[in-house]
N, C-alpha and C positions, 0 to 999 in steps of 0.2 A: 270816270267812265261809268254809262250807267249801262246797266245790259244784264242778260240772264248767267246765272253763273255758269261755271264751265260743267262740261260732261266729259267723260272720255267719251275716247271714241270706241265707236262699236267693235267690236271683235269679228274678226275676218274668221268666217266661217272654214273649219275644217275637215269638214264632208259635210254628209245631212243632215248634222244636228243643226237647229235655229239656233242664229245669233243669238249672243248674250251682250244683255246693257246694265251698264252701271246700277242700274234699281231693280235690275231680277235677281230673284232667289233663285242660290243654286241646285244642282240637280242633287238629289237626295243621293248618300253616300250606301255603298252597297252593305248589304246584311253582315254582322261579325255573327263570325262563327265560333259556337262556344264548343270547346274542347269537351269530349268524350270523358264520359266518367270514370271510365276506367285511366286513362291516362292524369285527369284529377287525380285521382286516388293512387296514382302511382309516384306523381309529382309531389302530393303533399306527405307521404308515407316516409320518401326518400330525405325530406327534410327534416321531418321530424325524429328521421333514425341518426342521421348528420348532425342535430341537436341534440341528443343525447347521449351519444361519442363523445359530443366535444365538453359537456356538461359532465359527465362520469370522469372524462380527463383531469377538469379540472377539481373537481369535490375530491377526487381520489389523492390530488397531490399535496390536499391539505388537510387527510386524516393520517398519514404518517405517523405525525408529531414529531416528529424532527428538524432541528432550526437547521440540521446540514443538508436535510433534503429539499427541501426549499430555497435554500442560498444556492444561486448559481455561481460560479469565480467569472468575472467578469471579461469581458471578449481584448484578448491579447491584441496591443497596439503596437503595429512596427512603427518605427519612425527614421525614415530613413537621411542621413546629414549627407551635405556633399563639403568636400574637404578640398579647397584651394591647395590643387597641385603643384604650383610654381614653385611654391618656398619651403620644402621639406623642413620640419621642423626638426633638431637636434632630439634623439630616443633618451629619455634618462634613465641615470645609473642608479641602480638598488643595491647595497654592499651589505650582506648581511652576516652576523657573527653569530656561529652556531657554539651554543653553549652546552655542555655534555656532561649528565650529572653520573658521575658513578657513586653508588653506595661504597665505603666501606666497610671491610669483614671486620665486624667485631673481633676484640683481639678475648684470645680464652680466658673468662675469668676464673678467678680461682674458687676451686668445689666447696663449698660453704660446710664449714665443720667445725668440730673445735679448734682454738688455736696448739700451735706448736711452741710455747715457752710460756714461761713462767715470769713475773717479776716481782708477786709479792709472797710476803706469806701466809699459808694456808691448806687448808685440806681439798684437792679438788680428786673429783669421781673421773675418772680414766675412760675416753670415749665418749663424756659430753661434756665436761670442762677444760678438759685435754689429750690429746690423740696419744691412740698406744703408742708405744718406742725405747730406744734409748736415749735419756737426757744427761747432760752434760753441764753441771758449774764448775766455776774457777775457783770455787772454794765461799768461807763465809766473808759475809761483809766489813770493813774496814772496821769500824764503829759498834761489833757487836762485843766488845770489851773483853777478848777473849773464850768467848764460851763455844767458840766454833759455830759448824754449821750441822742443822739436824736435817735429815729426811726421813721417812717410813713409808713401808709399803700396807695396806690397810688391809681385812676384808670388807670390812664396812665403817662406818662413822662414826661409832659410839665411843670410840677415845679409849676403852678399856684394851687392858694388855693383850687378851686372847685375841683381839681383833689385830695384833701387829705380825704381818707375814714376814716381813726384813726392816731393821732400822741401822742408823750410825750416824757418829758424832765426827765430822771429819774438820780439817783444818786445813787442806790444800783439796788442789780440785779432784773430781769425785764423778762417776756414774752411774747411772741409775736406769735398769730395765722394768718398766708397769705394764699390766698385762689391762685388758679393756675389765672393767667390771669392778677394778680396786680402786681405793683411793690412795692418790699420794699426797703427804704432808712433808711440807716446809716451812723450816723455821731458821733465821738467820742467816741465808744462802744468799749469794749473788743470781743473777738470773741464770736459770736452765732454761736452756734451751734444747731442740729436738737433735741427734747428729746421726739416726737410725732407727 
């Protein structure tokens, strides 16, 4: 086909403006109107206070110095399950055995001091080798080839006569009261023990 190429068609006139055709330039598009300077200056003012809010917000939340004020906890997830209601499942049993500690009371021990008997022999100081009292043996030992049994009551420990407050030589059993501060000696004795 040979021929002129296509045109549109003319445009049906809509009042008195002249028709327009495909190769006319259109009508020039009306003035823009540039905004008042004051309203510029009100526009750009408001943005740049809006940036500076938002720039203070964030410089500020990272002079702190704190790693906890910085860390947010992260946003709580529900998750909700749906549970097939037909077939109730059996609830299990938890049995638990409570166990229940009681202290017990120490039982009284005995007041730390000297002892109360004797078993060998010796001179011991009355109130720290052995408690004041009356003591009591059953007399002298089997094996002491008859020479009996000794005791004395001391002032002190030098072994000399002046220092014997009571002595005796006995052969069956025998008592003896020492006051705190003497010594008493034994020689020979079965054990004495405390009975007062």
């Amino acid at each position: 086909m040979t021929g002129t190429p296509s045109m549109p068609p003319a445009a049906q006139p809509d009042g008195p403006s002249p028709a327009t055709s495909w190769g006319t330039v259109p009508p020039p598009l009306p003035p823009v109107q540039k905004p008042s300077r004051r309203k510029a200056w009100l526009t750009h003012g408001a943005t740049a206070f809006v940036a500076l809010i938002f720039g203070a917000a964030i410089g500020g939340s990272g002079e702190s110095g704190s790693a906890a004020d910085s860390v947010r906890p992260a946003p709580a997830i529900t998750v909700t399950k749906t549970v097939d209601a037909s077939a109730p499942k059996p609830a299990a049993t938890v049995t638990e055995t409570a166990k229940e500690t009681v202290a017990a009371k120490p039982k009284p021990t005995k007041r730390p001091g000297p002892p109360d008997a004797i078993d060998s022999d010796g001179q011991y100081l009355v109130g720290e080798d052995i408690q004041a009292g009356t003591y009591k043996t059953a007399g002298p030992e089997n094996d002491n080839f008859g020479l009996g049994c000794y005791w004395a009551r001391n002032k002190n420990a030098s072994g000399e006569l002046g220092a014997i407050i009571a002595n005796d030589n006995i052969t069956g059993q025998s008592r003896v009261t020492v006051n705190k501060g003497e010594y008493f000696e034994t020689k020979g004795c079965l054990k004495w023990e405390k009975v007062g």
